[in-house]
N, C-alpha and C positions, 0 to 999 in steps of 0.2 A: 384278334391280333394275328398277323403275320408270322410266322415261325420260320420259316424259310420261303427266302424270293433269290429266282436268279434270273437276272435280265441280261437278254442279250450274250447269253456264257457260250464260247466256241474254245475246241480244243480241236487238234490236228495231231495225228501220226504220221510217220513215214509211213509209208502206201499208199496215204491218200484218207485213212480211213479215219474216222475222229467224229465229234457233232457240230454241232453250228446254230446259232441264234435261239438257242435255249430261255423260253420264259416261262416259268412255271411259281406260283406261290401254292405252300398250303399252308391254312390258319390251324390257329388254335381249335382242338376239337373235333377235326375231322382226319377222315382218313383217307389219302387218295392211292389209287394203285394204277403204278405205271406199267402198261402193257408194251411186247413187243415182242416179235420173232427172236430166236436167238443169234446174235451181232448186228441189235437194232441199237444198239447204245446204252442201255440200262444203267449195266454198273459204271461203266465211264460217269455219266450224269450223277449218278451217286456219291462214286471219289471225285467229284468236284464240289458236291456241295458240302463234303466232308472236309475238303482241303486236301484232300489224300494226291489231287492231282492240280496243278494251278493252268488257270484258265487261259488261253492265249488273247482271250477279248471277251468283255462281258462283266459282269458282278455278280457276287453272290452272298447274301446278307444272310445274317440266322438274330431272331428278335429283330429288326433292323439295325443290326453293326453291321456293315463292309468284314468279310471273312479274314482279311485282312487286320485287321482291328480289333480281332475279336478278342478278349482275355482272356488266359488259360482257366481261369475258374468257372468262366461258360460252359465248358465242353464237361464239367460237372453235368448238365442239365439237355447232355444228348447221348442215346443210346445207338446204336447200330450193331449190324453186322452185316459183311461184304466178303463176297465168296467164299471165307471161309470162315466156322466157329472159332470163337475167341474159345483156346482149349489147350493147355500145354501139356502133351500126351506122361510126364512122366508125373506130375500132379493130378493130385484126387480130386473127385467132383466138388466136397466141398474148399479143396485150395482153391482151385480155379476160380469158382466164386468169390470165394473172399479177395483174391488178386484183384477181383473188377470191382468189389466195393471200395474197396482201400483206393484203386484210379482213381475213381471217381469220387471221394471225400464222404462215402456212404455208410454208415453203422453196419455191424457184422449180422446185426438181428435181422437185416433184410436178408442175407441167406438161407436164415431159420425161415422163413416166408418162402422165398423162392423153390426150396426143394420139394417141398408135398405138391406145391403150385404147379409145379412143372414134372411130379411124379419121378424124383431124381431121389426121396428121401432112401430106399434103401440101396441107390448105387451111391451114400454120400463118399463111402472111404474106397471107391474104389478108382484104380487111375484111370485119367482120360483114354490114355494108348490104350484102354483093353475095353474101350465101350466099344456098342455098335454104331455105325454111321446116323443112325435115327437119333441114340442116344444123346453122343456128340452135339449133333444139331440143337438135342436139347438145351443139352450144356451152352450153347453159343445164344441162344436167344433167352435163356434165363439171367446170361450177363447181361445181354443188351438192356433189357427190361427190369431187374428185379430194385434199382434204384430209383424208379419211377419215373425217366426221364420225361421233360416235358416236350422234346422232339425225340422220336423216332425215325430210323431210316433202316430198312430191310432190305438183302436183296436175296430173292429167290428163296423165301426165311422156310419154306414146307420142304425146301430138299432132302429127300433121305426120309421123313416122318411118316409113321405110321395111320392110318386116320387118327386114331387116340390125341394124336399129337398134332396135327393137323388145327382137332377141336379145341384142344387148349391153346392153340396159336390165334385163332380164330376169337374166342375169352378174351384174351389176355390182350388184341390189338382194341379190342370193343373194348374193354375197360379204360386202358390207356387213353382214349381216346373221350368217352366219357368221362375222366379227371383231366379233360381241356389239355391231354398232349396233341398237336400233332405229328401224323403215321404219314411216310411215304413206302412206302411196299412194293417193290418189281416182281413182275411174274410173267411166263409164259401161260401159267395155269388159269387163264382168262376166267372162268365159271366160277373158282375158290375165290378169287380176289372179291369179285365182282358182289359175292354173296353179304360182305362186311363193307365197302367202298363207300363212301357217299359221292364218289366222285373216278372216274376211269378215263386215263390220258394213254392216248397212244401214241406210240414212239416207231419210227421207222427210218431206215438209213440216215442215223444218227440227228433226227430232229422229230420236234414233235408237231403232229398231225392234225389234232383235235381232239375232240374227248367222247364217250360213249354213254349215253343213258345206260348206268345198272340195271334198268329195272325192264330192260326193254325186251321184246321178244326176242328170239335166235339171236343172243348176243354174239358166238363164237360168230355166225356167218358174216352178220355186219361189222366185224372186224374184221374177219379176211377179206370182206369186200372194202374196204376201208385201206387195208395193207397193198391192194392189187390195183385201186385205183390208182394208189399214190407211187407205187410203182411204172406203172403206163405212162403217167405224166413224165417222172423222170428219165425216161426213155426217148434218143435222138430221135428227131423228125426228119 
């Protein structure tokens, strides 16, 4: 099944800058990761398929509803986080969580889960504002996930992580994804993503390009070669 499809989605800013003819699906079960230089379009592409930004042309469907359409008890059954952790610095690690089960119509006993999960149990009573930037991040992807959504959407989810944290990011996308959610994942970090992916889409001056065998040799080289070709093209003759 289909989890998210957007056909044809273009958005536009003043400048000039924005994406354009966006088609991407990813099914149930797997996990793709969208590659791209940084102001290649990523998070744009992201709060679109969130709703976070509306499309100027194009569709974007999540189970197949129109985004449009969709009913507010759907968004039970998608987790994300986008540039910044879900984290309200004067609440404790486990209020914060609780705040994202209660969103999402989730039992509190999924926090009791998510803390050892995510190695938060002994920061549970302490506030967001006085973790460290790795921590935080924790905090932000323990929301996104500890409800089990059955869509994921990440962007740049290993910022700030220690390896430690890294691995259990690394778990935690493979699990999700092995209980038939699907994971879309942005990253700069081509080699991490690439290591979990069953699937790598690349993204450049805000469209996307084609996609990269995981499993392939010198994968960074064949994407910068990939980014340079597609740059030369759109360069005046």
């Amino acid at each position: 099944m289909t989890m998210l499809q957007l056909d044809g989605v273009a958005r536009r800013f003043r400048g000039g800058a924005g994406v354009a003819d966006l088609h991407l699906a990813v099914r149930a079960g797997e996990i793709v990761a969208l590659v791209g230089l940084n102001g290649a379009g990523k998070t744009t592409l992201l709060r679109l398929a969130l709703g976070m930004l509306r499309p100027d042309a194009g569709e974007v469907r999540i189970a197949g509803t129109p985004l449009r359409r969709l009913p507010v008890s759907a968004w039970r059954d998608v987790g994300h986080l986008i540039e910044v952790p879900f984290a309200y610095r004067e609440l404790t690690v486990r209020q914060n969580l609780e705040m994202a089960a209660r969103l999402r119509g989730a039992p509190l006993a999924v926090v009791d889960r998510a803390l050892p999960a995510w190695r938060l149990d002994a920061l549970a009573d302490r506030r967001a504002g006085r973790l460290s930037l790795g921590n935080r991040q924790r905090v932000g992807l323990a929301a996104a996930l500890q409800h089990d959504a059955k869509l994921v959407l990440l962007d740049e989810p290993a910022n700030a992580l220690d390896p430690a944290g890294v691995l259990l990011l690394r778990d935690a996308l493979s699990a999700r994804a092995a209980d038939g959610a699907a994971v879309l994942v942005s990253s700069h970090h081509l080699d991490e993503v690439a290591r979990i992916a069953d699937r790598v889409v690349v993204m450049n001056r805000g469209r996307l390009i084609g996609e990269l065998d995981a499993t392939g040799h010198d994968l960074e080289r064949t994407f910068f070669d990939r980014i340079h070709a597609d740059d030369l093209e759109g360069q005046p003759s």
